[in-house]
PyMOL CGO cylinders between C-alpha atoms (Angstrom):
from pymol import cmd
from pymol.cgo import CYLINDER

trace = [
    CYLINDER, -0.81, -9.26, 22.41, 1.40, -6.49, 20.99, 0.3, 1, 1, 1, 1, 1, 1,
    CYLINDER, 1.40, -6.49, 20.99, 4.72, -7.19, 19.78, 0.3, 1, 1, 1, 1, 1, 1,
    CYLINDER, 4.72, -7.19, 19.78, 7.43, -6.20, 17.47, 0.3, 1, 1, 1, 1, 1, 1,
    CYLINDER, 7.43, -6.20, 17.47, 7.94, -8.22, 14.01, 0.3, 1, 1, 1, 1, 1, 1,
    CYLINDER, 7.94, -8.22, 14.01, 10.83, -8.31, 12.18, 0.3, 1, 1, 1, 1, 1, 1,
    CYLINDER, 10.83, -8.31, 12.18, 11.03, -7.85, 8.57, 0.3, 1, 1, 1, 1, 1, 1,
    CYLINDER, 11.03, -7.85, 8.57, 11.75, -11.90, 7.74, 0.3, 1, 1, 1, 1, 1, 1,
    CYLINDER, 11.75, -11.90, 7.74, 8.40, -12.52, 9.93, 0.3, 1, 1, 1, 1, 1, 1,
    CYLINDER, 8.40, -12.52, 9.93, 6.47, -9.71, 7.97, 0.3, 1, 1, 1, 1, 1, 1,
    CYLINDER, 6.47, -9.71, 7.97, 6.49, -11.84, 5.15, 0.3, 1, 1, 1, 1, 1, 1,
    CYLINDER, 6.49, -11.84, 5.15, 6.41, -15.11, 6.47, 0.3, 1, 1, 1, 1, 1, 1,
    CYLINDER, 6.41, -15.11, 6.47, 3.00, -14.00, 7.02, 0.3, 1, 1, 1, 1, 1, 1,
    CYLINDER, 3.00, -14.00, 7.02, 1.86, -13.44, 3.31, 0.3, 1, 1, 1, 1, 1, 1,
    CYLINDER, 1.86, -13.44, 3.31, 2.89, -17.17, 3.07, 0.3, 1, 1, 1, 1, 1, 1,
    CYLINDER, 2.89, -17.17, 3.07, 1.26, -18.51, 5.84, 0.3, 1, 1, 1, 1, 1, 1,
    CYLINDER, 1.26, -18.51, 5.84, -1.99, -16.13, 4.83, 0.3, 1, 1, 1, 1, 1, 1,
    CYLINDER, -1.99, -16.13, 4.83, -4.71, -18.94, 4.08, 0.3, 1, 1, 1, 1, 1, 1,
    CYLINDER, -4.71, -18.94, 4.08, -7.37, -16.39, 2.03, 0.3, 1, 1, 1, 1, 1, 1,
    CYLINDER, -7.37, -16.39, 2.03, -6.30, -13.03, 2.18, 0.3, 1, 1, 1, 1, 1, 1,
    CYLINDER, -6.30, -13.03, 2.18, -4.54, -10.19, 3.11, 0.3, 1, 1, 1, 1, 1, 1,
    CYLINDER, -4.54, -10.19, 3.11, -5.45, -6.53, 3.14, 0.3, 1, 1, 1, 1, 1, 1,
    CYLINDER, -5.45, -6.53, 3.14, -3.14, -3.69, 3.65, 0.3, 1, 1, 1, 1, 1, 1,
    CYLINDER, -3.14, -3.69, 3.65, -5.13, 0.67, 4.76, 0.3, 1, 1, 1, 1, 1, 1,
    CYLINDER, -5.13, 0.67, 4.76, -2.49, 3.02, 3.38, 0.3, 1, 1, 1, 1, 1, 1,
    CYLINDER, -2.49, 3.02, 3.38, -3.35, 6.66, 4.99, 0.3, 1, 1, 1, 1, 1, 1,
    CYLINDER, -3.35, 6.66, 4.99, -0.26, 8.60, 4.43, 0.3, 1, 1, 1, 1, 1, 1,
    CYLINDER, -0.26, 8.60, 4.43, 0.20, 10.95, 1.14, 0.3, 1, 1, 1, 1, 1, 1,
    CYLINDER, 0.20, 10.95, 1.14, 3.75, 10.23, 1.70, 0.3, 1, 1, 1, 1, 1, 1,
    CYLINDER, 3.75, 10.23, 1.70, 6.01, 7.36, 2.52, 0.3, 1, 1, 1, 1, 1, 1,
    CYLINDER, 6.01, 7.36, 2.52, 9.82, 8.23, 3.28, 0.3, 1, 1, 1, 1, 1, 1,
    CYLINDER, 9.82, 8.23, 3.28, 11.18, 4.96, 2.53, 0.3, 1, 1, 1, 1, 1, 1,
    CYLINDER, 11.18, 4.96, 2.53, 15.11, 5.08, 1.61, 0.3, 1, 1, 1, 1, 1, 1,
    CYLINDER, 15.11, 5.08, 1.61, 15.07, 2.01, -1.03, 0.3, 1, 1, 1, 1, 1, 1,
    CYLINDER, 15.07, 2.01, -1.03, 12.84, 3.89, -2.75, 0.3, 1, 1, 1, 1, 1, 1,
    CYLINDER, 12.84, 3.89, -2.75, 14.71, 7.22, -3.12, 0.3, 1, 1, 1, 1, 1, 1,
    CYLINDER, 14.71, 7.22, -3.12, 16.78, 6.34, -6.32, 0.3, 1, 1, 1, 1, 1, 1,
    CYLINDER, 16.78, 6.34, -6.32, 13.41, 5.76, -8.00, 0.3, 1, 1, 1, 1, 1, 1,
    CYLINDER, 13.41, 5.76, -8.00, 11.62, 8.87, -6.76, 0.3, 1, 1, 1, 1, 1, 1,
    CYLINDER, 11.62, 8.87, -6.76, 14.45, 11.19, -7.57, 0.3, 1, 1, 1, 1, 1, 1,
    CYLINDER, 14.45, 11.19, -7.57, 13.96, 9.09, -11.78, 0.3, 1, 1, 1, 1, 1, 1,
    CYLINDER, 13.96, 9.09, -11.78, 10.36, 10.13, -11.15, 0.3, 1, 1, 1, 1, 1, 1,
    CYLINDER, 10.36, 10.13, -11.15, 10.77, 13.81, -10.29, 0.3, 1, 1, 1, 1, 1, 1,
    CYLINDER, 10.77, 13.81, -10.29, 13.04, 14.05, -13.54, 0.3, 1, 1, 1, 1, 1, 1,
    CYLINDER, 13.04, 14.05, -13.54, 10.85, 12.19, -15.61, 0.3, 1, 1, 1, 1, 1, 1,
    CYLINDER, 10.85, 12.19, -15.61, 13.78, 10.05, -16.70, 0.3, 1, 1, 1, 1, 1, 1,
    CYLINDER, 13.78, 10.05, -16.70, 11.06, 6.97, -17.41, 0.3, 1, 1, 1, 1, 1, 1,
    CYLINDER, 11.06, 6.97, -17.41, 14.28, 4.46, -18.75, 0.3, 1, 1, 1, 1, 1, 1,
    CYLINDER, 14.28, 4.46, -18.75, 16.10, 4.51, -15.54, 0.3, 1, 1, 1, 1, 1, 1,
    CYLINDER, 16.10, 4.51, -15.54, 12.90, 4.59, -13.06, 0.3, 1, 1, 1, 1, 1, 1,
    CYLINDER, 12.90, 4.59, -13.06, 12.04, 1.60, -15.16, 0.3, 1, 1, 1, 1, 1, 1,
    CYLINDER, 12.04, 1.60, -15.16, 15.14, -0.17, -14.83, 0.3, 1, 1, 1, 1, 1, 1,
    CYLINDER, 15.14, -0.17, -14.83, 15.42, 0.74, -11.21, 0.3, 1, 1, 1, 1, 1, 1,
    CYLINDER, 15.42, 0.74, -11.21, 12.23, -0.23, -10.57, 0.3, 1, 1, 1, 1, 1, 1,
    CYLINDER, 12.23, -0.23, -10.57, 12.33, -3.76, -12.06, 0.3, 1, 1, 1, 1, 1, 1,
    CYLINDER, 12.33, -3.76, -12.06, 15.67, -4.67, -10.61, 0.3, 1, 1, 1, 1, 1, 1,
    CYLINDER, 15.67, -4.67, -10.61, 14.27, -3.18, -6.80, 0.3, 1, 1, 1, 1, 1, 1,
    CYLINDER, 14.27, -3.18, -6.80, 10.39, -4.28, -6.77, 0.3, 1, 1, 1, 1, 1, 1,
    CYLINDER, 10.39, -4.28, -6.77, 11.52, -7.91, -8.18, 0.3, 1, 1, 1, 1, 1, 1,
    CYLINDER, 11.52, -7.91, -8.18, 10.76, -9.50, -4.72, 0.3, 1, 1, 1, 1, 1, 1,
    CYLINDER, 10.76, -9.50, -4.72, 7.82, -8.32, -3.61, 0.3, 1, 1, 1, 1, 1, 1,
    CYLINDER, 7.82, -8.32, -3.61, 6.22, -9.05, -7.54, 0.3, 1, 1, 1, 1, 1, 1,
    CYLINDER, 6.22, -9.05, -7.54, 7.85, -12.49, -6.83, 0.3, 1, 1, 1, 1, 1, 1,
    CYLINDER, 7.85, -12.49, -6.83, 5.94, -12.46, -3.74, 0.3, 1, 1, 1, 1, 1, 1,
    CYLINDER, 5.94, -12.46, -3.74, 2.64, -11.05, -4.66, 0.3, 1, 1, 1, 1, 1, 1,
    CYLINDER, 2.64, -11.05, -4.66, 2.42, -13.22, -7.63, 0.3, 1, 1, 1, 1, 1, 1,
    CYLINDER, 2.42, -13.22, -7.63, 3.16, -16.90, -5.76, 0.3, 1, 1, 1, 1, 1, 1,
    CYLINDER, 3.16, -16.90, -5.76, 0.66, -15.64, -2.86, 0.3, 1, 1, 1, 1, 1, 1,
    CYLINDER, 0.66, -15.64, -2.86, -1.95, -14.88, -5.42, 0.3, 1, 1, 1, 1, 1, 1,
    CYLINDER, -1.95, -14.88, -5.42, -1.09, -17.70, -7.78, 0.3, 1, 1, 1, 1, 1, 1,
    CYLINDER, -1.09, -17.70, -7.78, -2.73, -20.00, -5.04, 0.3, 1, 1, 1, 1, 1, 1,
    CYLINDER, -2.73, -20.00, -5.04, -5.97, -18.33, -4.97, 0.3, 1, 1, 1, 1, 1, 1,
    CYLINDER, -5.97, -18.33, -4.97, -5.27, -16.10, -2.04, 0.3, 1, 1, 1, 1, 1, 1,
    CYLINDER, -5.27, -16.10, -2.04, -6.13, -12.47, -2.55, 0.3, 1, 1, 1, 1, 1, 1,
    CYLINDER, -6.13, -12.47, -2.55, -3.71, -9.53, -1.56, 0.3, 1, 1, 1, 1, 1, 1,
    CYLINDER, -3.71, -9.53, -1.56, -6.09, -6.33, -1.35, 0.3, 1, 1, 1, 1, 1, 1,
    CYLINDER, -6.09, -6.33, -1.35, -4.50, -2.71, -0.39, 0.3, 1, 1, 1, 1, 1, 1,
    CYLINDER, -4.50, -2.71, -0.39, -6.42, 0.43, -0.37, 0.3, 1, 1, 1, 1, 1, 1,
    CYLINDER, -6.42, 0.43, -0.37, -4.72, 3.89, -0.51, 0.3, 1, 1, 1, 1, 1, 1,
    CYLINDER, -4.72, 3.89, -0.51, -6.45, 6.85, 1.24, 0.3, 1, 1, 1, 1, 1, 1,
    CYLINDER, -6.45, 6.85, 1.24, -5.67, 9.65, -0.38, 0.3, 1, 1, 1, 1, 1, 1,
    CYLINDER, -5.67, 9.65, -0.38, -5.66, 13.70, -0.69, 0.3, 1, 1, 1, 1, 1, 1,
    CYLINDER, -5.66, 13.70, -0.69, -6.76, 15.08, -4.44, 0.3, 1, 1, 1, 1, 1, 1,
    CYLINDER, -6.76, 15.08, -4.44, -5.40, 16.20, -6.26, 0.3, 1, 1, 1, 1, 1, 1,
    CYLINDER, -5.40, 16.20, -6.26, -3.08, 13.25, -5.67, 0.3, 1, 1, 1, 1, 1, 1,
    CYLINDER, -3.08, 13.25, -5.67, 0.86, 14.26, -3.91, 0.3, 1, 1, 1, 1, 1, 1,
    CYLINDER, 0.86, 14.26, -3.91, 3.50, 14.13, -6.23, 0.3, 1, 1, 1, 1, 1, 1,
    CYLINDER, 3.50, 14.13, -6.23, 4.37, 10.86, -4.41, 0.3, 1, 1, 1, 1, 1, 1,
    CYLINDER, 4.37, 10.86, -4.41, 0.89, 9.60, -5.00, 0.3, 1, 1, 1, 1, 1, 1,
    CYLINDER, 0.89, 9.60, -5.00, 1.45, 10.06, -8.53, 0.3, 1, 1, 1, 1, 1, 1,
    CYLINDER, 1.45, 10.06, -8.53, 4.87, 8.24, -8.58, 0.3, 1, 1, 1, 1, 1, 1,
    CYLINDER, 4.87, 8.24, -8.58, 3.01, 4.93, -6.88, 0.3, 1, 1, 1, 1, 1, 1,
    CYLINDER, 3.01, 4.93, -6.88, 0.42, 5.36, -9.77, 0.3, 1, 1, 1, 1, 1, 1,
    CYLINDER, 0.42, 5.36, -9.77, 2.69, 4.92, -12.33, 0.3, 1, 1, 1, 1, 1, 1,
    CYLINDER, 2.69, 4.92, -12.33, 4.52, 1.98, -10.41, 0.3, 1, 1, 1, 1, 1, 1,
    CYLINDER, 4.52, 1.98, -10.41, 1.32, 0.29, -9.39, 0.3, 1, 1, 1, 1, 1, 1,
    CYLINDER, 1.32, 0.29, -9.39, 0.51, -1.28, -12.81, 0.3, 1, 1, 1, 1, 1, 1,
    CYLINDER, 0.51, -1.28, -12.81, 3.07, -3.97, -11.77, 0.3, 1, 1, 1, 1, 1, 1,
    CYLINDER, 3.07, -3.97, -11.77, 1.51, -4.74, -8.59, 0.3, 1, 1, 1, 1, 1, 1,
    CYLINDER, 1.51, -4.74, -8.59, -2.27, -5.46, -10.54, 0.3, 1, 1, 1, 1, 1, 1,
    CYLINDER, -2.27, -5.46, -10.54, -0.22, -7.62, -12.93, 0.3, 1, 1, 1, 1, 1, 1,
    CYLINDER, -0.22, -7.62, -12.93, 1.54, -9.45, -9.92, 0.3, 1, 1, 1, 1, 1, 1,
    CYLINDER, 1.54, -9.45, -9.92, -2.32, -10.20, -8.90, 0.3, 1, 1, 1, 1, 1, 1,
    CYLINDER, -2.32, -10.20, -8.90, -2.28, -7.40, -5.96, 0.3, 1, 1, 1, 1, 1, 1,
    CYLINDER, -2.28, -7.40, -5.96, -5.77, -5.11, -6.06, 0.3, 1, 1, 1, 1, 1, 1,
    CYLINDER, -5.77, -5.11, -6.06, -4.87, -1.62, -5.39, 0.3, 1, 1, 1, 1, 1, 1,
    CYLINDER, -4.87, -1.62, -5.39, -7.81, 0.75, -4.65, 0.3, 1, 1, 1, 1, 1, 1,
    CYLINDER, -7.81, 0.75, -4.65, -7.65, 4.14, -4.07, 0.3, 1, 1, 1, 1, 1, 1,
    CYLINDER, -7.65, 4.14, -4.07, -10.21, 6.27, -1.83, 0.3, 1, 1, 1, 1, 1, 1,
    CYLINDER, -10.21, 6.27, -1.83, -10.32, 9.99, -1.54, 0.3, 1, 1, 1, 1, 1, 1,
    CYLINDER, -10.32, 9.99, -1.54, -9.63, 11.42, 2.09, 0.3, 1, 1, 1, 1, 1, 1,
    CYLINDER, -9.63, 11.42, 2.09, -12.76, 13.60, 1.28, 0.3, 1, 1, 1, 1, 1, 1,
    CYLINDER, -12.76, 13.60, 1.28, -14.78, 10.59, 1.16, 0.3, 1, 1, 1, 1, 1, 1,
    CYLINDER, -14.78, 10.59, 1.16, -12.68, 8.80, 3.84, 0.3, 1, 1, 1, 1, 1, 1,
    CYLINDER, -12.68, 8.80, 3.84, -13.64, 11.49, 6.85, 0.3, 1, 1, 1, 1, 1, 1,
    CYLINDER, -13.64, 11.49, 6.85, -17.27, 10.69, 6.72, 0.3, 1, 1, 1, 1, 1, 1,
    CYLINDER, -17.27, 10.69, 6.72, -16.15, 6.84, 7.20, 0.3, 1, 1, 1, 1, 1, 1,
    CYLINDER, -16.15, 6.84, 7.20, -14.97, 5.09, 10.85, 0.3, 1, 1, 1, 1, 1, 1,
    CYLINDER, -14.97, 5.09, 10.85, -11.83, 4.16, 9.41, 0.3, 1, 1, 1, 1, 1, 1,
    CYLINDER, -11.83, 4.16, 9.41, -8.49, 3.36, 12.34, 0.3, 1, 1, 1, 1, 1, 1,
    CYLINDER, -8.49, 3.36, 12.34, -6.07, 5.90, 13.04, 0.3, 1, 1, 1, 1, 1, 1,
    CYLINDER, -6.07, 5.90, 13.04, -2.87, 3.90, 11.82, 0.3, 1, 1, 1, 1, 1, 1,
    CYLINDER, -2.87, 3.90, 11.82, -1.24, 2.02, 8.79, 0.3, 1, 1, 1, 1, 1, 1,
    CYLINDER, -1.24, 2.02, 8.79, -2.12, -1.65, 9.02, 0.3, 1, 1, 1, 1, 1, 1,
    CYLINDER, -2.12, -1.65, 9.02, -1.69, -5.26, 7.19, 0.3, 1, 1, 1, 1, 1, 1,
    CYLINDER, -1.69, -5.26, 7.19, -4.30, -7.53, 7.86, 0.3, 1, 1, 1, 1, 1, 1,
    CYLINDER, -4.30, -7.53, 7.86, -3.68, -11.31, 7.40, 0.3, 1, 1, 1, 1, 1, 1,
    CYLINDER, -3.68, -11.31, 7.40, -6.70, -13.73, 7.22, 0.3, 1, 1, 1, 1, 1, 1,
    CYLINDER, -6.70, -13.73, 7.22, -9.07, -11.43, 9.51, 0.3, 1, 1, 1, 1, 1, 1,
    CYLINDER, -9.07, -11.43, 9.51, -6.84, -12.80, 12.42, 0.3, 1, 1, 1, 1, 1, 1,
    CYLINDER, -6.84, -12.80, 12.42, -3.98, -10.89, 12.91, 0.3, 1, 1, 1, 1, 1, 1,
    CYLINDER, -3.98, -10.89, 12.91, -2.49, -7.56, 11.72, 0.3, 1, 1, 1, 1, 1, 1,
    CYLINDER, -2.49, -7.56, 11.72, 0.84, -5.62, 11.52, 0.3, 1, 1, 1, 1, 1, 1,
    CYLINDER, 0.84, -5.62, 11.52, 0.24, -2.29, 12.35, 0.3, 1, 1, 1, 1, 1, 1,
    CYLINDER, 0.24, -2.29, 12.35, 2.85, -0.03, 10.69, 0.3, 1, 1, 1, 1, 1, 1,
    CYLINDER, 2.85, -0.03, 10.69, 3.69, 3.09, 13.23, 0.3, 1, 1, 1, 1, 1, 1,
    CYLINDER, 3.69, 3.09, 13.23, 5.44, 6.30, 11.21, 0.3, 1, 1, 1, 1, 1, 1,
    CYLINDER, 5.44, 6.30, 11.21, 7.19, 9.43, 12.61, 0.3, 1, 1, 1, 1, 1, 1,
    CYLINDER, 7.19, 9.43, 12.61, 6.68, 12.98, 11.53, 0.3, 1, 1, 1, 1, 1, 1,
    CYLINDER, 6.68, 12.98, 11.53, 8.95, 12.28, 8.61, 0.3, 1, 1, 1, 1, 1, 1,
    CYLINDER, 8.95, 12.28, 8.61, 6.99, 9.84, 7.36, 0.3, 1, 1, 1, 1, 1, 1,
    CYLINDER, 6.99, 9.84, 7.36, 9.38, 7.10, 7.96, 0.3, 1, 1, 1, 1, 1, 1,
    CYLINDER, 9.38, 7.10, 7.96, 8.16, 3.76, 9.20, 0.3, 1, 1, 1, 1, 1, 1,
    CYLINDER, 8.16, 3.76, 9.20, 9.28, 2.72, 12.95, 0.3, 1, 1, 1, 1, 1, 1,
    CYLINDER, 9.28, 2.72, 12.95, 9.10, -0.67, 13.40, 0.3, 1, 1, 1, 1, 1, 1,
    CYLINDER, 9.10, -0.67, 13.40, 6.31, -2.94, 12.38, 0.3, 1, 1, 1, 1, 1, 1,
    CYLINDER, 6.31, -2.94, 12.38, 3.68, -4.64, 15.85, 0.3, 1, 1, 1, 1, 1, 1,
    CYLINDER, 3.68, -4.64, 15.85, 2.23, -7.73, 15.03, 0.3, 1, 1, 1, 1, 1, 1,
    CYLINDER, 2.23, -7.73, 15.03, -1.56, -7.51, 16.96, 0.3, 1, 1, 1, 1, 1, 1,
    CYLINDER, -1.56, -7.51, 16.96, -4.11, -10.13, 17.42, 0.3, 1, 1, 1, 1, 1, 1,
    CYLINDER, -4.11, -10.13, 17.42, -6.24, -8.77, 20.57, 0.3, 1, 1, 1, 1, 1, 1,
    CYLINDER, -6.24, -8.77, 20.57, -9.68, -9.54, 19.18, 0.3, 1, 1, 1, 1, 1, 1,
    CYLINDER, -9.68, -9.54, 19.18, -11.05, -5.81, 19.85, 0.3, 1, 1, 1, 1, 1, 1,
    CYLINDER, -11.05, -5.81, 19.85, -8.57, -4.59, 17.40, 0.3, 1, 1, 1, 1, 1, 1,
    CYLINDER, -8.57, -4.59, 17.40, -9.03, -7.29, 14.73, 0.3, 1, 1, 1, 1, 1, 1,
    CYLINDER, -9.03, -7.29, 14.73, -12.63, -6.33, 15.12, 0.3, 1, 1, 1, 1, 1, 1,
    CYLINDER, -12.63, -6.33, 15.12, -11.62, -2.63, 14.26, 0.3, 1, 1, 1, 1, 1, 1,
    CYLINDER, -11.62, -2.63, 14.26, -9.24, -3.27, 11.32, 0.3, 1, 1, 1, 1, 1, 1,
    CYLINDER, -9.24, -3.27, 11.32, -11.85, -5.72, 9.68, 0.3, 1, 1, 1, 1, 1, 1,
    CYLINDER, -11.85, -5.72, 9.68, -14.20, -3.32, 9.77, 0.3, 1, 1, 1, 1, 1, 1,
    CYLINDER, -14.20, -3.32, 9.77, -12.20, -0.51, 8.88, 0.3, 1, 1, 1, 1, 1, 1,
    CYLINDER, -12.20, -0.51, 8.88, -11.14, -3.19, 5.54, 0.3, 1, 1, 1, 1, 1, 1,
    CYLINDER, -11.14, -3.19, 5.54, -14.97, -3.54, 4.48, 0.3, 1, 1, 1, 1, 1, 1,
    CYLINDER, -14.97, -3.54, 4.48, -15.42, 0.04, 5.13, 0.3, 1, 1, 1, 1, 1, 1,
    CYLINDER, -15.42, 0.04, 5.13, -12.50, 1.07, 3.44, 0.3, 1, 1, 1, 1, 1, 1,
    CYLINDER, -12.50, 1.07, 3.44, -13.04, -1.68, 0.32, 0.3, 1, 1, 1, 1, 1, 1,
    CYLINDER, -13.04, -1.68, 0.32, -16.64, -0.59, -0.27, 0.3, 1, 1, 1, 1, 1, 1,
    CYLINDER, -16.64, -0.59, -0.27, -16.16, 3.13, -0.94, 0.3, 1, 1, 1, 1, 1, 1,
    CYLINDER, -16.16, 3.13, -0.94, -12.80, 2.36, -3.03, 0.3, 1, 1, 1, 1, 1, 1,
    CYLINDER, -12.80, 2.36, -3.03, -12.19, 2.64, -6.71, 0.3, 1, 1, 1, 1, 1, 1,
    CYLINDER, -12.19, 2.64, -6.71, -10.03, 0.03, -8.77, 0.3, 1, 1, 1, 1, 1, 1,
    CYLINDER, -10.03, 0.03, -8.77, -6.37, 1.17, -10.06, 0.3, 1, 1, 1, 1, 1, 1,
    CYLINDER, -6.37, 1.17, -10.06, -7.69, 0.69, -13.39, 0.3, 1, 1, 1, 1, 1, 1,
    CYLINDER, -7.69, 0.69, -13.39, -10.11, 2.88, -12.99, 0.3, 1, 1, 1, 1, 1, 1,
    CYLINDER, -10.11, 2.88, -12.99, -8.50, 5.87, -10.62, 0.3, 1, 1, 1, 1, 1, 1,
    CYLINDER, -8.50, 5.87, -10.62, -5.16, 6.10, -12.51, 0.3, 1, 1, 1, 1, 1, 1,
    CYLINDER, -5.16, 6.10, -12.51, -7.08, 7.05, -15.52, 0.3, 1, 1, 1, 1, 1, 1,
    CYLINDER, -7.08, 7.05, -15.52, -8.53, 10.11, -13.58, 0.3, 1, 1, 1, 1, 1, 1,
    CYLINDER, -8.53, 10.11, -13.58, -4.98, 11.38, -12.85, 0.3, 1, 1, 1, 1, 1, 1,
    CYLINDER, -4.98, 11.38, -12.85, -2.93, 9.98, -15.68, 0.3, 1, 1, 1, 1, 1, 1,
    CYLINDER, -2.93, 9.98, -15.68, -1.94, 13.50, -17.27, 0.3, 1, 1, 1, 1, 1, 1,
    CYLINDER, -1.94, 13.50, -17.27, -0.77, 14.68, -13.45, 0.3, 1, 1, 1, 1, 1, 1,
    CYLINDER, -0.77, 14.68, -13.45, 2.34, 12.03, -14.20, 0.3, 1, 1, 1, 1, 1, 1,
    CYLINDER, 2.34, 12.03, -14.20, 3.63, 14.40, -17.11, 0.3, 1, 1, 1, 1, 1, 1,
    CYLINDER, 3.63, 14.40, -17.11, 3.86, 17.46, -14.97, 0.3, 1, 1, 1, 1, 1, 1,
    CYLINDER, 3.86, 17.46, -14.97, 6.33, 18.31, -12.77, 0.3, 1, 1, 1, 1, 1, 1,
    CYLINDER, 6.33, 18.31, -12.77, 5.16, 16.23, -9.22, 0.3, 1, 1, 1, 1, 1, 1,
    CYLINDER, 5.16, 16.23, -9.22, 3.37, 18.33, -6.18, 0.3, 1, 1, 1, 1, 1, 1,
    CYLINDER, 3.37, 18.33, -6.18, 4.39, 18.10, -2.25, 0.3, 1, 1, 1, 1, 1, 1,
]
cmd.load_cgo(trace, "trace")
């Protein structure tokens, strides 16, 4: 079954999620309008108000990563990406720190390395191996709508696609050090 979720039942899921939850990034880019405030503070390098923007907009989702993974549930997201890292890549290193202190673990996978791997086509959440929220964008890299799936053939894909994805992955820790002067130059495409 195939169906559209709404944004209330998106994360009614990360507290129903008995063990874990996995999110495959693929895009360089994400055109998401709530974040646009705190992109434009990135691209000036005006640290004080991306931080204060930043803590005042990412407060419920750090509220939610932190009582999902309080319980001993694990919240896992790998980001495939192009390298040298996008200027937007960059601005989600320097805001990720906060997600690996909320208890999420970010990895990050080069889409050099990523090609050789049978990875699915498409943006996805995974929630206990059972079901998944595929996340459809257009050409402008804005989401358009979020599909809840649970046909077992496609679960079957996405799991594998998460061990795939999970074993060829580096930890935050470790990538942002590899890019962390890219953060005081001016941001790429």
């Amino acid at each position: 079954m195939t169906r559209e979720v709404s944004a209330d039942e998106f994360l009614e899921l990360f507290r129903q999620a008995r063990s874990d939850v996995f999110r495959l990034e693929l895009r360089d880019c994400y055109n998401v309008p709530a974040e646009r405030d705190r992109w434009e503070a990135f691209q000036a390098r005006d640290w004080s108000r991306l931080d204060e923007l930043n803590t005042a907009q990412r407060a419920a989702w750090m509220h939610l990563m932190r009582d999902v993974t309080s319980t001993g549930r694990r919240v896992e997201r790998v980001r495939v990406i192009t390298e040298p890292p996008t200027g937007y890549i960059q601005f989600e290193l320097l805001l990720n720190a906060g997600n690996a202190e909320a208890g999420e673990d970010i990895r990050y996978l080069p889409r050099s390395e990523a090609g050789e791997l049978a990875l699915p086509s498409v943006d996805y959440w995974l929630f206990d191996s059972a079901v998944a929220v595929v996340l459809p964008f257009d050409d402008d890299d804005r989401l358009r709508g979020m599909e809840l799936v649970d046909e077992p053939a496609a679960i079957e894909g996405f799991r594998a696609g998460r061990e795939s994805a999970w074993q060829h992955a580096v930890r935050y820790s470790t990538y942002v050090t590899k890019w962390a002067d890219l953060a005081e130059s001016p941001p790429g495409a």
